[in-house]
KOLTOR-832536 format. One line per field, with one value per residue (C-alpha): residue in three letters; residue number from 1; x, z, y. Coordinates in pm, 1 decimal. Example, Ala and Ser with C-alpha at 12.3 -4.5 7.8 and 13.67 -1.06 7.14 Angstrom:
code = ala ser;
pos = 1 2;
px = 1230.0 1367.0;
pz = 780.0 714.0;
py = -450.0 -106.0;
//
This chain:
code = unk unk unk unk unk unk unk unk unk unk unk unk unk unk unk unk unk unk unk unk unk unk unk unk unk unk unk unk unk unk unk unk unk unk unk unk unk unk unk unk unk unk unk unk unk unk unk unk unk unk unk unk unk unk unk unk unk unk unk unk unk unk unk unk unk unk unk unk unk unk unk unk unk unk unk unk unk unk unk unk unk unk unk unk unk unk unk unk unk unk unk unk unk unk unk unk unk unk unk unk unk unk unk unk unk unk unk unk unk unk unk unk unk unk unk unk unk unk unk unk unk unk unk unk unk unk unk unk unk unk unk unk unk unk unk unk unk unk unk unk unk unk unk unk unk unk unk unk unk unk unk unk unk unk unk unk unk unk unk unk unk unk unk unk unk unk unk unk unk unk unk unk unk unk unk unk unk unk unk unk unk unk unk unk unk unk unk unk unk unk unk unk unk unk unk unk unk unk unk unk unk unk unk unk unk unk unk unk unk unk unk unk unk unk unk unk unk unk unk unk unk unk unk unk unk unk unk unk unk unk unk unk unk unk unk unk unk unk unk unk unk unk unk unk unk unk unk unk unk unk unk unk unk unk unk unk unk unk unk unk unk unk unk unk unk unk unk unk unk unk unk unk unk unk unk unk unk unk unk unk unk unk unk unk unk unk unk unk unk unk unk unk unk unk unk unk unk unk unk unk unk unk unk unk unk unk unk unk unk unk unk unk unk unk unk unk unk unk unk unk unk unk unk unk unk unk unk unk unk unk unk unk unk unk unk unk unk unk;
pos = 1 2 3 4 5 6 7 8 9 10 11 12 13 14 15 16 17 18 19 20 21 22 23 24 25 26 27 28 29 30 31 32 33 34 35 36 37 38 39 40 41 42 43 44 45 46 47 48 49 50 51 52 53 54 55 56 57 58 59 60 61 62 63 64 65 66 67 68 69 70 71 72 73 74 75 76 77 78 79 80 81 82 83 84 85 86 87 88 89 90 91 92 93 94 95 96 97 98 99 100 101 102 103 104 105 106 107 108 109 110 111 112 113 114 115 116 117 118 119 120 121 122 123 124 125 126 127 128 129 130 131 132 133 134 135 136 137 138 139 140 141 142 143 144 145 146 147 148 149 150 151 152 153 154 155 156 157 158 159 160 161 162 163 164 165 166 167 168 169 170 171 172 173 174 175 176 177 178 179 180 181 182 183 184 185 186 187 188 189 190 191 192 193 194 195 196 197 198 199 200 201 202 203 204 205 206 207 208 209 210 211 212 213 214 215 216 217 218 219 220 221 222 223 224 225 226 227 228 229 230 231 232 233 234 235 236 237 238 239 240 241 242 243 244 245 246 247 248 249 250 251 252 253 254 255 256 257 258 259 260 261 262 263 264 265 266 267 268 269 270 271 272 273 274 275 276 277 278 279 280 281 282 283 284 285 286 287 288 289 290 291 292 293 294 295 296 297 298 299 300 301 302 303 304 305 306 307 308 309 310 311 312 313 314 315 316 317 318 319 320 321 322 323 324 325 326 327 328 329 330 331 332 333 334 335 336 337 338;
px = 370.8 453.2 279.4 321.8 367.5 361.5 483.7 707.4 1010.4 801.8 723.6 435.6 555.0 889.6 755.7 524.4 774.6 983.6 661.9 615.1 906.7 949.0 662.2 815.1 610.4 812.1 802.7 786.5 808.2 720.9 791.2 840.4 1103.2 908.9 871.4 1139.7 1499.2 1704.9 1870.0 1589.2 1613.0 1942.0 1813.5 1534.6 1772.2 1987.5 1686.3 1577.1 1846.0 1615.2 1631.8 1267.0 1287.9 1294.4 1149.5 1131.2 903.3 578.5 253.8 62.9 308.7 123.0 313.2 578.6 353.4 238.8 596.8 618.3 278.7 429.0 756.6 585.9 350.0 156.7 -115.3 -167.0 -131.9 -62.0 -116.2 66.0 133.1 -26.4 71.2 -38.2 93.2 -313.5 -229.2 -28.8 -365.8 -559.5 -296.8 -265.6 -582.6 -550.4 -227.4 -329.8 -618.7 -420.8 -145.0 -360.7 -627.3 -514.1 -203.9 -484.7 -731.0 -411.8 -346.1 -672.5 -698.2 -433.6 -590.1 -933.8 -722.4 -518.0 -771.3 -585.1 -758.5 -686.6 -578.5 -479.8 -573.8 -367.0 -690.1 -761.0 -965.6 -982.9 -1301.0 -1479.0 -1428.3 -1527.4 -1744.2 -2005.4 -1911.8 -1647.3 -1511.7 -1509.0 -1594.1 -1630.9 -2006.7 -1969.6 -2135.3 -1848.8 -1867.2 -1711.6 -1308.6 -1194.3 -897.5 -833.5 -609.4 -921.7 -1114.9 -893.4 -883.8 -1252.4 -1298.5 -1050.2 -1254.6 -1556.1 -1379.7 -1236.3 -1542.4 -1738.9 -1449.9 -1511.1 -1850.3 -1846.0 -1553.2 -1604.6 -1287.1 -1131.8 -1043.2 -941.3 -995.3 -732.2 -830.6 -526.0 -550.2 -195.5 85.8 440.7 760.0 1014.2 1167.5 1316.0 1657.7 1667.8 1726.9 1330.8 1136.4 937.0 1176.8 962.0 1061.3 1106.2 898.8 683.2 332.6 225.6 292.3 550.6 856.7 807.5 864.0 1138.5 1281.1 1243.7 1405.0 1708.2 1748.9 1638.5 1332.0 1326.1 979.6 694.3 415.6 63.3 -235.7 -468.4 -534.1 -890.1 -1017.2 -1303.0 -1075.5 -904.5 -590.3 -715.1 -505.8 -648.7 -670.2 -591.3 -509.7 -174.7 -65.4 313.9 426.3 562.2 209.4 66.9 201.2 146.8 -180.0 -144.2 -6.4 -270.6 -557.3 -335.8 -313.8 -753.8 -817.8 -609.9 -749.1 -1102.7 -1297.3 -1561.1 -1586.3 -1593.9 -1462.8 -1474.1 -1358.9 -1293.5 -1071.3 -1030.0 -601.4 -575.6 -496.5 -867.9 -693.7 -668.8 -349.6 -358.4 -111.6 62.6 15.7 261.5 522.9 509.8 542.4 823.0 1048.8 979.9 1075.6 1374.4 1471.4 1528.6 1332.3 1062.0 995.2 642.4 450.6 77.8 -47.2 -425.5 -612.9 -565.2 -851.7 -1031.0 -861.3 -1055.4 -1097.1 -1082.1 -1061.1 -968.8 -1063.6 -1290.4 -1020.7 -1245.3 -1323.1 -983.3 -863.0 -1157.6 -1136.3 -773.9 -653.7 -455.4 -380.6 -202.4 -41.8 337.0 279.7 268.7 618.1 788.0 706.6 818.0 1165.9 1236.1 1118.5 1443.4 1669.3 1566.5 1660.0 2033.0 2056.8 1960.5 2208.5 2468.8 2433.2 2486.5;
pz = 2216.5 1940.2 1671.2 1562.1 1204.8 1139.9 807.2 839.3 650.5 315.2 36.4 127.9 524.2 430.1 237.6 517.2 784.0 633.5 622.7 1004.2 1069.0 897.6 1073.5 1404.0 1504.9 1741.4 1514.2 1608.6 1359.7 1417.3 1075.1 1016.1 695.3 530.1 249.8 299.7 389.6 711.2 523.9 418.8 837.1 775.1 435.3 585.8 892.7 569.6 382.0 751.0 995.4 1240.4 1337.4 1421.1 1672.6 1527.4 1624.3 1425.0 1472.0 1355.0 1493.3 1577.9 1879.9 2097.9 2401.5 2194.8 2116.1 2422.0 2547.3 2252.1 2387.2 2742.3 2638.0 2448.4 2464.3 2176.1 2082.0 1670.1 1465.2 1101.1 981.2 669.1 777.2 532.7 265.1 -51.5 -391.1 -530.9 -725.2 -440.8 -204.7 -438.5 -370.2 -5.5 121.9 475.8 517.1 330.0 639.6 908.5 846.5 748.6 1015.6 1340.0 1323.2 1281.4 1561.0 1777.0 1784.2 1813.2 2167.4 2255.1 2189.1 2317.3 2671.9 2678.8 2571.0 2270.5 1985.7 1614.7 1388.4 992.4 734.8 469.7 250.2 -107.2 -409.9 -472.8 -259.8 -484.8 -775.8 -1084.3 -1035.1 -1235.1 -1263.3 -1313.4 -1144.7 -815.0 -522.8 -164.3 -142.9 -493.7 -355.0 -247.8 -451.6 -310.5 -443.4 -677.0 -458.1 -95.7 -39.8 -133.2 77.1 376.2 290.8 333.1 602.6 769.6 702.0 832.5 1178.4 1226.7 1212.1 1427.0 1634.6 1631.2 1718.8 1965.9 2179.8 2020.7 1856.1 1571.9 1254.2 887.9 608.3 318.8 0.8 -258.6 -638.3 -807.5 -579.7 -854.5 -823.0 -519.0 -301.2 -496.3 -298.9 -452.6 -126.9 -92.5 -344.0 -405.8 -334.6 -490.9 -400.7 -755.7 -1034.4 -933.6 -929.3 -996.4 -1350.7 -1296.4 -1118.4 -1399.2 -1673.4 -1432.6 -1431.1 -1813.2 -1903.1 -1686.1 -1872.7 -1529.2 -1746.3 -2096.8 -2155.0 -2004.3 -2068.4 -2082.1 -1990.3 -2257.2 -2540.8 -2572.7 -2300.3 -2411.7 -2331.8 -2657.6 -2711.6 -2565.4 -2263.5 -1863.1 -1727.1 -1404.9 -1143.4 -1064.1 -767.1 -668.2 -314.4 -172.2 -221.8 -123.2 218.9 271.7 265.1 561.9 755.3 658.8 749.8 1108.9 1214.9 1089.5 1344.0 1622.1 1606.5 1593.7 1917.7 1808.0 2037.3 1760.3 1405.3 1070.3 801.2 439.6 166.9 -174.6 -275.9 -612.1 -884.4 -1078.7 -1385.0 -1540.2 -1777.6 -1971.8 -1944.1 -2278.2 -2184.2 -1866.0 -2108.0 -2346.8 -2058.9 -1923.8 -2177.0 -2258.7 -1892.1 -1890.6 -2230.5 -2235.0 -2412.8 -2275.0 -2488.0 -2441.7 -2551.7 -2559.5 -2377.9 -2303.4 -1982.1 -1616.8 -1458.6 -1224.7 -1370.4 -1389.8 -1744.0 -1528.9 -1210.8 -1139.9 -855.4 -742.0 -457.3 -447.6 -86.2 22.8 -129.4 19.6 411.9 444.1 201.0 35.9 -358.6 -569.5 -815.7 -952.5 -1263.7 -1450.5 -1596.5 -1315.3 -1090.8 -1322.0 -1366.1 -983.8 -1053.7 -1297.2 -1022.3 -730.6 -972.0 -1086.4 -692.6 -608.9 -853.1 -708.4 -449.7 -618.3;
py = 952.2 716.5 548.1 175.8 110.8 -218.8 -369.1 -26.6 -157.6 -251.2 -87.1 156.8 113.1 240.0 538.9 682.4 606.7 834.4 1105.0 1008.8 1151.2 1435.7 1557.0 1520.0 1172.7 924.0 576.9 223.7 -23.8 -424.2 -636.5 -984.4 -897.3 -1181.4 -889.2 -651.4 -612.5 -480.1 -216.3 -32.6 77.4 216.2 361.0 555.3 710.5 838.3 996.3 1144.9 1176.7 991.7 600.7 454.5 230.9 -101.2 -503.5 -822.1 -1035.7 -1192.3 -1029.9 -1312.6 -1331.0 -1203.5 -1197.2 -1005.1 -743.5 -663.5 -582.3 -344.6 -151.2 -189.1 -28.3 285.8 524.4 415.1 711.9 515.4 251.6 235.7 -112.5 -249.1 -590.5 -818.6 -1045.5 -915.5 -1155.5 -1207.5 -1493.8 -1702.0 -1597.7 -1826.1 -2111.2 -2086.1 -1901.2 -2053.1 -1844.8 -1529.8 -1520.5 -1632.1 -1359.2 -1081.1 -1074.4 -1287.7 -1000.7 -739.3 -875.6 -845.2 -522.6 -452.1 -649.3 -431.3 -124.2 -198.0 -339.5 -3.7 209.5 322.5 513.2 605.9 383.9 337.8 61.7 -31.0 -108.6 -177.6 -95.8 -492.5 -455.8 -241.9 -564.2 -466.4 -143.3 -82.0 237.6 482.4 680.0 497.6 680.1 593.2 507.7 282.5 -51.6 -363.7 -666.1 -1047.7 -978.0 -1224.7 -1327.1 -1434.6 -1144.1 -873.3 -1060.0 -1005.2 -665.9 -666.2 -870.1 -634.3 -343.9 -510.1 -585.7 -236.6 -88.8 -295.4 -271.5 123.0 94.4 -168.9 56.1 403.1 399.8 619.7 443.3 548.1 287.7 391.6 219.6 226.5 207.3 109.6 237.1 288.2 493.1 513.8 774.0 1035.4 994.1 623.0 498.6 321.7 147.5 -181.4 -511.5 -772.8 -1142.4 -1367.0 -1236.9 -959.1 -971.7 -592.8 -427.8 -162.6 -387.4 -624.2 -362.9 -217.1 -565.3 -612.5 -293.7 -387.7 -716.7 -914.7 -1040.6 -1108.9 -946.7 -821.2 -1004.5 -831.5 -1034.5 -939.6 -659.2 -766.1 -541.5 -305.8 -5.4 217.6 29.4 -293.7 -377.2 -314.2 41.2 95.1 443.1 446.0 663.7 764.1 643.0 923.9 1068.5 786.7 786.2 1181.7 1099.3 840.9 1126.5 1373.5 1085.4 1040.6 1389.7 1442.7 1127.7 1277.8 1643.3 1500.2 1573.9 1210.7 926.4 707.2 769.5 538.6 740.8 602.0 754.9 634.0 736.4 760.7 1015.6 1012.0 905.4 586.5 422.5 144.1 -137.4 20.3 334.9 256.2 111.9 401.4 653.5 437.7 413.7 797.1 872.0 677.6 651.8 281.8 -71.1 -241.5 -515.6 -724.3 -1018.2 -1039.4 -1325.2 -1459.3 -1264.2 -1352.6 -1528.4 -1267.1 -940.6 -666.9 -443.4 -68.4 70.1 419.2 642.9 962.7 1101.8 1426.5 1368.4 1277.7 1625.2 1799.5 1658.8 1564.9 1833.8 1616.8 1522.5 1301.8 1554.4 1370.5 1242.5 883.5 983.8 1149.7 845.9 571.2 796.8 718.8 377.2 321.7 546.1 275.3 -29.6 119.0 198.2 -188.0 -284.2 -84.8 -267.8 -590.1;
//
């Protein structure tokens, strides 16, 4: 019995591979590397003295896919495959839903044609929008995401579970808040391409002397220091979780399944907050510029993960500092490697 993780060599893919594993599951990764690097295979057989097995290739092949569900017992999936950069969804839309749902729809033939059951979303907060109020918890209402890639995510959400319910399937929607930090080995972490998108990379970056300064979109924000608040979760607890939401699908007895689980710590940071707390944690300068707000941003989002911790028994419990420390220990390890 194996499960597919596809997108397994990225960021968040890498990171729950590696949990996979250690809890004895047989792996199969598919991924493009149009967002991650063939070492980070070799990097997670290090950390876990195991080798997933291991194809590249896009998943709107279809024909390719079905020889990797021929070759394996598949029993799961855990999708990651997606592109993800919000602002380059707004310029090229067409791709952003090409990529992140025909690859989706595809393995979902598969599994309706081989009868397969249980599978993993990578999923968002993006389509809660702005909330209205805070915390957020599962039942807080959806609003229309500002960008093309939230609205993939919740278009994607939308197909799994008719999906389910059309062929009494089991599904887990995993909606992330801020995912920060790396493997505490060193050996996995985020590998942005040019100048990252998400906050934490870019005051990694910064630090390192990569980028001159960060710059922080706004410190108008109705929040106490004026900058955007947001709930920012370590990886390695991040993918635990995607093990603990496997192993609750599998053990269920239900025909058909749609759970949804909002991953966060229940604590929001602002923008300066994270800076502070970085250069505390690694005892290094971050220097910033204010600059005028992003279109589309939202002021604060942080979760309610009470039901995650009460049906998966699972929590998010490293802290802000402790996860940007192994931030800084994945960057000196990428420059190691020159």
């Amino acid at each position: 019995m194996a499960i597919l993780v596809t997108g397994g060599l990225g960021y968040i893919g890498s990171h729950t591979v590696v949990e996979l594993l250690n809890n004895n599951f047989e792996v199969v990764i598919v991924d493009d590397l149009s967002n991650s690097e063939k070492f980070i295979l070799d990097n997670i057989e290090e950390v876990t003295g195991k080798r997933p097995y291991f194809f590249p290739f896009d998943l709107k092949r279809k024909e390719l896919l079905a020889q990797v569900f021929d070759a394996f017992d598949i029993t799961g999936c855990i999708n990651f495959a997606a592109f993800k950069a919000v602002g380059e969804s707004q310029e090229k839309p067409l791709d952003y839903y090409e990529n992140n749902l025909f690859s989706l729809i595809n393995i979902l033939q598969e599994f309706k044609q081989r009868n397969i059951s249980n599978f993993i979303f990578s999923s968002s907060c993006t389509v809660y929008g702005q909330a209205d109020q805070m915390p957020i918890e599962e039942s807080t209402p959806l609003k229309t995401p500002e960008s093309s890639y939230g609205k993939t995510k919740q278009m994607g959400e939308e197909i799994l579970k008719d999906f389910a319910v059309a062929h009494h399937k089991k599904i887990a929607l995993l909606r992330y808040f801020n995912p920060i930090g790396a493997h505490p080995s060193a050996l996995l972490g985020e590998l942005p391409i040019g100048v990252p998108n998400n906050l934490v990379p870019y005051v990694t970056q910064t630090a390192a002397g990569i980028r001159e300064k960060l710059n922080i979109w706004g410190n108008d924000y109705p929040t106490e220091d004026g900058t955007a608040i947001r709930d920012y979760i370590y990886v390695v607890d991040l993918a635990k979780a995607h093990v603990k939401a496997l192993q609750k699908l599998m053990a269920s007895d239900e025909e058909t399944v749609i759970d949804i689980f909002n991953l966060g710590t229940g604590r929001g940071s602002s923008v300066l907050e994270v800076v502070e707390a970085y250069e505390r944690a690694n005892n290094v300068a971050v220097p910033y510029q204010i600059c005028e707000r992003r279109a589309g941003d939202i002021t604060i989002a942080y979760a309610n993960a009470d039901k995650a911790e009460r049906e998966l028994g699972w929590k998010a419990d490293t802290t802000l500092e402790e996860a940007l420390r192994t931030t800084w220990e994945w960057q000196k390890y990428l420059e190691s490697r020159g």
